[in-house]
C-alpha positions in Angstrom: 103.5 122.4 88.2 105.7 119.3 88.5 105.8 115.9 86.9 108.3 112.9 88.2 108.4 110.5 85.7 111.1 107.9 84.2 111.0 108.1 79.9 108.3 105.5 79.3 106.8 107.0 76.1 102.9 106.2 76.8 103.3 108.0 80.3 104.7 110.9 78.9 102.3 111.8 76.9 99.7 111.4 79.5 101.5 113.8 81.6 102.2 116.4 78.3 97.8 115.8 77.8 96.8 115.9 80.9 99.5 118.6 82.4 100.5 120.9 79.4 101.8 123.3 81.5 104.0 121.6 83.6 107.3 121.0 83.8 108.7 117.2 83.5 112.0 116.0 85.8 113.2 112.7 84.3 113.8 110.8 87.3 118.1 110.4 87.6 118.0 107.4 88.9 115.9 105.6 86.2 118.5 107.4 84.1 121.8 106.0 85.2 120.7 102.9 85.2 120.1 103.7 81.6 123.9 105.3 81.2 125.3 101.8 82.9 123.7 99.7 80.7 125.9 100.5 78.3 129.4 100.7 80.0 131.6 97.5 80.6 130.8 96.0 84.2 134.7 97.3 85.5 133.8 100.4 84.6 130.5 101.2 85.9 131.5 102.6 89.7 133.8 105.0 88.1 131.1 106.2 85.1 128.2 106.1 88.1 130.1 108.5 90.6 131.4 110.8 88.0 127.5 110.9 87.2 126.4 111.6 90.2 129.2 114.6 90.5 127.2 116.3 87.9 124.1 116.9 90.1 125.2 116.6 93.8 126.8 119.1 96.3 125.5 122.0 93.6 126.2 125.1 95.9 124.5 127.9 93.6 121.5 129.2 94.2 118.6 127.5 92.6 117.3 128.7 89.4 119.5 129.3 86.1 122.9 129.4 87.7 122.6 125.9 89.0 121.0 124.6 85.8 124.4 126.3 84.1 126.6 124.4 86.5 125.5 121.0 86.3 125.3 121.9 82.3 129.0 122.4 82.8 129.4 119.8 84.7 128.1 117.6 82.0 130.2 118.7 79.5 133.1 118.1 81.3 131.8 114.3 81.7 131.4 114.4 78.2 135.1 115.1 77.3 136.1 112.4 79.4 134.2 109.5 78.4 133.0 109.9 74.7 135.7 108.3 73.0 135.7 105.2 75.4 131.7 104.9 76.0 130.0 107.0 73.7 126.6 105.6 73.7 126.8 106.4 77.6 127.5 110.0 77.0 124.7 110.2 74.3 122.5 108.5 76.8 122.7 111.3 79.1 123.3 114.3 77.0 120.1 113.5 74.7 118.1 114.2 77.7 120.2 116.6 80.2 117.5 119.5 79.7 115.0 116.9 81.2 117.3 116.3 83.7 118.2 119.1 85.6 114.4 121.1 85.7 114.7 119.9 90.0 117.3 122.2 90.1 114.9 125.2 89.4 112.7 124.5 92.4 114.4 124.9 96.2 117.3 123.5 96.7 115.9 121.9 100.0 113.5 120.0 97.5 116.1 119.0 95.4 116.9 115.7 96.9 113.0 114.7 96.9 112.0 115.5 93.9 115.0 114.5 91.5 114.0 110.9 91.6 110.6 108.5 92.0 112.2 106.6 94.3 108.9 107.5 96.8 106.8 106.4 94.4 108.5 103.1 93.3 109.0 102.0 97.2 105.0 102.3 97.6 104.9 100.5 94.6 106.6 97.4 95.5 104.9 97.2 99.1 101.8 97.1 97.4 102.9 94.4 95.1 104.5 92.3 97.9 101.2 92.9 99.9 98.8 91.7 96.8 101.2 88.8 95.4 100.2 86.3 98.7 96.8 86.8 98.1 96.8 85.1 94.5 93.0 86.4 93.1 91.3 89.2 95.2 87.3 88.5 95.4 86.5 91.7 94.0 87.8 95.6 93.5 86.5 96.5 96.8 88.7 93.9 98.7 91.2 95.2 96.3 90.8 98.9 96.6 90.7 98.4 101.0 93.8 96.6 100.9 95.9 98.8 99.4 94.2 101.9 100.8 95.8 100.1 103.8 99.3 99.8 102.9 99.2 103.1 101.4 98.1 104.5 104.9 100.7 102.9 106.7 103.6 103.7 104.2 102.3 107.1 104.8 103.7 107.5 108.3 107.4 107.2 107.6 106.8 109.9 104.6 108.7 113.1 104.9 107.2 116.3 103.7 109.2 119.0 102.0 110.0 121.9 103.8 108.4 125.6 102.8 110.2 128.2 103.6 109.2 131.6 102.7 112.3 132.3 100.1 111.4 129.0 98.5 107.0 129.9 98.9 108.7 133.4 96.7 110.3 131.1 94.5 107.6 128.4 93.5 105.7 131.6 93.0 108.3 133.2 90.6 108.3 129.8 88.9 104.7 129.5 88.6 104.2 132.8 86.8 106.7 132.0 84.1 105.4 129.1 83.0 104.0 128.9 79.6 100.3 127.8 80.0 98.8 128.4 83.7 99.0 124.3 84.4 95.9 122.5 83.3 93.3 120.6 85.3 93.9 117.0 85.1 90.9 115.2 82.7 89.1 112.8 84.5 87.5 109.8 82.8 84.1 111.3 83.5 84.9 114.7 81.7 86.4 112.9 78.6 83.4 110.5 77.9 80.5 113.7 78.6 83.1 115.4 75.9 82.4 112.8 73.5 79.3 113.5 70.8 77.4 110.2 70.1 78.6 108.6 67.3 75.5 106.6 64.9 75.8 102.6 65.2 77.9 101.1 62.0 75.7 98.4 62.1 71.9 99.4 61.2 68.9 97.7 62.9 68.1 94.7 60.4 65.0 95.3 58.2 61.8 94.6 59.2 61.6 95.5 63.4 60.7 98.2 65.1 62.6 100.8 67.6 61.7 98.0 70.5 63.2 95.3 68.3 60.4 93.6 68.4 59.3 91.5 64.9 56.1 92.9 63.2 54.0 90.0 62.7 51.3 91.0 60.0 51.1 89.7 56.3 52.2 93.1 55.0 55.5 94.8 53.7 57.1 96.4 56.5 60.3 98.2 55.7 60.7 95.7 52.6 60.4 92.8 54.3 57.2 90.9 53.5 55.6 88.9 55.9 54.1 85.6 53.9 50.8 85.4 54.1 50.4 81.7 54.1 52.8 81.3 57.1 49.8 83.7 58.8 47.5 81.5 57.9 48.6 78.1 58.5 48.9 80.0 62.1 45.7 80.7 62.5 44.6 77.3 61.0 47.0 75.6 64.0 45.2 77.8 66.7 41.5 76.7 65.5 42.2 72.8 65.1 42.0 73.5 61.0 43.8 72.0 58.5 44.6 74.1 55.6 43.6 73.2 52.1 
């Protein structure tokens, strides 16, 4: 129904495959760091609040009337800063639909699922966990130790709270999507999906389906066999020389 994601091109169209009918919130934290790259340094607190007055303290009700504020809101951060940082404002405009889809859901989700912040904090644990070790000994090792610090991170994980006007609501929101969301396709379902494809390379001439060499002194897919070779062979085996 919902996918958090920054605007790395490969992983968005996994999610768009895998997810069709779900909608996409670009994560606004990955984003302003995108809008700062491109203001002077002595101007960057001022740009980052104002762009953070766009999507906080929104106190419409969720849906279209708070998508349509923080629109507004945008606009008005457009007037102020596209003569002096224009690439900024384009930065954020170009993707403002993208943007604000968090502020569809409940507004007591809003602060959860507006970023991947979650995400990237389990992230780096498990990267501070697995750089002391240098080279695991295998997946398994592997796969345990971060099923560990995954567990752990776990317990200081919030859940969002379900209330029944926001239950209503994910409802509502469910219904008018376009497509009914799509199973995720595992790596088993796409390779049974895949029709065998005939080898490029044919076996060579002249062996069978084992692969095994036909050893007789006559043409066998159009590879001959020489006779002689059979004979001096047989010749060998007997203690004969050949005339």
């Amino acid at each position: 129904m919902l996918v958090i994601s920054d605007g790395a091109p490969g992983l968005v169209s996994a999610a768009e495959h895998s997810f069709p009918g779900a909608l996409r919130q670009r994560c606004l934290v990955h984003r302003v760091r995108n809008v700062l790259a491109k203001v002077p340094v002595h101007a960057q607190a001022e740009v980052k609040a104002a762009y953070w007055q766009i999507f906080d303290n929104i106190e419409l009700p969720a849906g279209q009337d708070a998508v349509e504020e923080a629109t507004r809101r945008a606009v008005a951060f457009t007037a102020r800063y596209e003569r002096t940082y224009p690439a900024a404002v384009a930065c954020l405009t170009s993707t403002l639909p993208e943007l604000t889809v968090h502020l569809r859901f409940p507004a007591e989700h809003w602060q959860r699922i507006r970023h991947t912040n979650l995400l990237e904090r389990t992230f780096g644990e498990t990267r501070r966990r697995t750089k002391v070790i240098g080279r695991l000994p295998g997946e398994r090792s592997c796969l345990r130790l971060v099923w560990a610090v995954l567990d752990r991170a776990s317990k200081g994980w919030r859940g969002l709270t379900y209330t029944p006007a926001a239950t209503r609501l994910l409802q509502d929101l469910r219904r008018d999507l376009p497509t009914p969301p799509a199973e995720p396709i595992t790596s088993a379902a796409y390779h049974a999906r895949q029709e065998p494809r005939p080898s490029a390379f044919p076996p060579p001439a002249g062996r069978d389906p084992q692969g095994s060499r036909r050893r007789s002194g006559t043409k066998d897919a159009g590879c001959p066999v020489p006779a002689v070779r059979t004979a001096s062979r047989a010749a060998q085996a007997c203690d004969i020389t050949p005339a």
